[in-house]
C-alpha positions as CSV (number, residue, x, y, z in Angstrom):
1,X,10.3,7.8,0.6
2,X,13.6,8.0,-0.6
3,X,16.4,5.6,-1.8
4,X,19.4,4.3,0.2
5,X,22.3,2.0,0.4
6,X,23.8,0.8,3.8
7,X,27.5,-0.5,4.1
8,X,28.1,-1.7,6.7
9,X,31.5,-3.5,8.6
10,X,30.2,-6.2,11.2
11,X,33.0,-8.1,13.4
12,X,34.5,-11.0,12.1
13,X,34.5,-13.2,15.2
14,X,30.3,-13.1,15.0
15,X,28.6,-16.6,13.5
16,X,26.6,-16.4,10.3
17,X,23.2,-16.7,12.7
18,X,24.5,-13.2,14.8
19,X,25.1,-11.6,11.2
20,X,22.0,-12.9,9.6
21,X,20.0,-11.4,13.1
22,X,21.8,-8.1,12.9
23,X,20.9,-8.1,8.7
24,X,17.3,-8.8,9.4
25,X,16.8,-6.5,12.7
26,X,18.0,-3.7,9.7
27,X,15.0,-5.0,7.8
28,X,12.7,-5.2,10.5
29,X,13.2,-1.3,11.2
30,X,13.3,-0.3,7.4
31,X,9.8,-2.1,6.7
32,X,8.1,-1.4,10.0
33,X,8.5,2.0,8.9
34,X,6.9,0.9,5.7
35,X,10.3,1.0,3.4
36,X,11.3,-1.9,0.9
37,X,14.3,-3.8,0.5
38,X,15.6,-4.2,-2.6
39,X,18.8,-5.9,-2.6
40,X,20.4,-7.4,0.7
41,X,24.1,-8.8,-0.5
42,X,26.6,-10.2,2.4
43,X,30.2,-9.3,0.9
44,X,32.1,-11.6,3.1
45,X,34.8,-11.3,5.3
46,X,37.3,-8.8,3.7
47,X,40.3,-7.3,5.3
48,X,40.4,-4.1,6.6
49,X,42.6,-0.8,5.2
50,X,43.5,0.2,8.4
51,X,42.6,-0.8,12.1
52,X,38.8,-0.4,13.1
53,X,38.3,-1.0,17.2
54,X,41.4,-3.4,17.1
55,X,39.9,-5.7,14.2
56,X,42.2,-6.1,11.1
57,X,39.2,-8.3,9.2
58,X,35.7,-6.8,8.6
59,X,32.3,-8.8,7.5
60,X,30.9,-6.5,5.1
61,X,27.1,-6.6,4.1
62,X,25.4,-4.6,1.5
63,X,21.8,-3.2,1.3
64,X,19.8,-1.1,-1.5
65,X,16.4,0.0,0.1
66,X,13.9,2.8,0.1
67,X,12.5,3.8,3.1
68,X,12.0,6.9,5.1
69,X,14.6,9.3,6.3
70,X,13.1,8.3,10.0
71,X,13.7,4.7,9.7
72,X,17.0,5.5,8.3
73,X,18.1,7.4,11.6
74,X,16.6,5.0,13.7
75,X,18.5,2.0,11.7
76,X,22.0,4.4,11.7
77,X,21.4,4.9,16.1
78,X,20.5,0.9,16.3
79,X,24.3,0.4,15.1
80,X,25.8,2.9,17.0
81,X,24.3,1.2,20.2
82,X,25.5,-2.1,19.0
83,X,29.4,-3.0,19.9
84,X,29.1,-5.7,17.0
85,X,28.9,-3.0,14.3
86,X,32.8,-1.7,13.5
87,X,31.4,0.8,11.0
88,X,28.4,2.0,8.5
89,X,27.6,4.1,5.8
90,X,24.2,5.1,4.7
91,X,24.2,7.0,1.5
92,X,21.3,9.0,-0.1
93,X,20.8,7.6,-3.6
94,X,17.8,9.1,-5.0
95,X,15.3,12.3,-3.4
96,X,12.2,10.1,-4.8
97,X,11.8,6.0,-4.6
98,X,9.9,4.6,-7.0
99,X,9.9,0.8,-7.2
100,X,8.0,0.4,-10.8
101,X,11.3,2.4,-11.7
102,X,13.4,0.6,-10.6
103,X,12.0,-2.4,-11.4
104,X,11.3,-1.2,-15.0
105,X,15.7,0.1,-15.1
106,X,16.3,-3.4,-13.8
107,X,14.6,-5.2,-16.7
108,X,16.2,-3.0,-19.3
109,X,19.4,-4.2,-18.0
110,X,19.0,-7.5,-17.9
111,X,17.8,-7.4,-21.6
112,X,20.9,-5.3,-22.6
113,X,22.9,-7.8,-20.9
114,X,21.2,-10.9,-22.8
115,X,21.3,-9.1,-25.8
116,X,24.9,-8.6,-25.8
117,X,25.5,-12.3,-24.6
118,X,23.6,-13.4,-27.8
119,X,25.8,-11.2,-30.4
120,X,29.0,-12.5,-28.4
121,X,27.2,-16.4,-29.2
122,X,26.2,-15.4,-32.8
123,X,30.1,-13.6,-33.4
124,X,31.6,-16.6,-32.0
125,X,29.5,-18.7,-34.0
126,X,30.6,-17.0,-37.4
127,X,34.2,-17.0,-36.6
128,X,34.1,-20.8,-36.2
129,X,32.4,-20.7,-39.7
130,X,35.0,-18.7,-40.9
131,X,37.6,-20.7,-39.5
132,X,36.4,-24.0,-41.5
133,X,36.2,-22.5,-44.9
């Protein structure tokens, strides 16, 4: 297995129930082919740089998975087929998926990140003790 991310540009005029089938009909084929999801994040409606298939406005959705490269072509021919679909972009991120990783790189930053929230508390802290002296 191997790590991706999908981008892809769905048309505006769609409800959030046509989006949230199309999203989860991505899933479907990524773990049927026993693949994981690990982050599925729906960017919004954004406006387009130029033109796509006569839409100037784009519903962007976001997905970080690992799967195989089978279910990935499989995914990438399901949104060619579908009109619904302005555009994609599947992008290789790692030859080798390893979720205890990932996992482990996720943790790390979200202790890096609490750690640096705590010094900005504790330097705020003494710079209001500083200020009363």
């Amino acid at each position: 297995m191997r790590r991706y991310e999908t981008i892809s540009i769905i048309k505006p005029a769609l409800g959030d129930e046509e989006i949230g089938a199309i999203n989860q009909r991505s899933i479907s084929i990524i773990e049927g082919d026993g693949g994981t999801i690990l982050n599925t994040d729906k960017w919004g409606l954004k406006t387009l740089a130029y033109p796509i298939k006569k839409e100037q406005q784009g519903y962007y959705v976001y997905m970080d998975f690992g799967a195989t490269p089978a279910a990935v072509t499989e995914m990438e021919r399901q949104f060619k087929i579908d009109d619904r679909i302005l555009k994609f972009m599947t992008v290789k991120l790692d030859d080798v998926f390893d979720p205890a990783a990932i996992q482990a790189q996720a943790d790390a930053k979200a202790k890096a990140a609490e750690a640096r929230a705590q010094k900005r508390r504790d330097d705020d802290n003494d710079s209001d003790n500083d200020s009363e002296d």
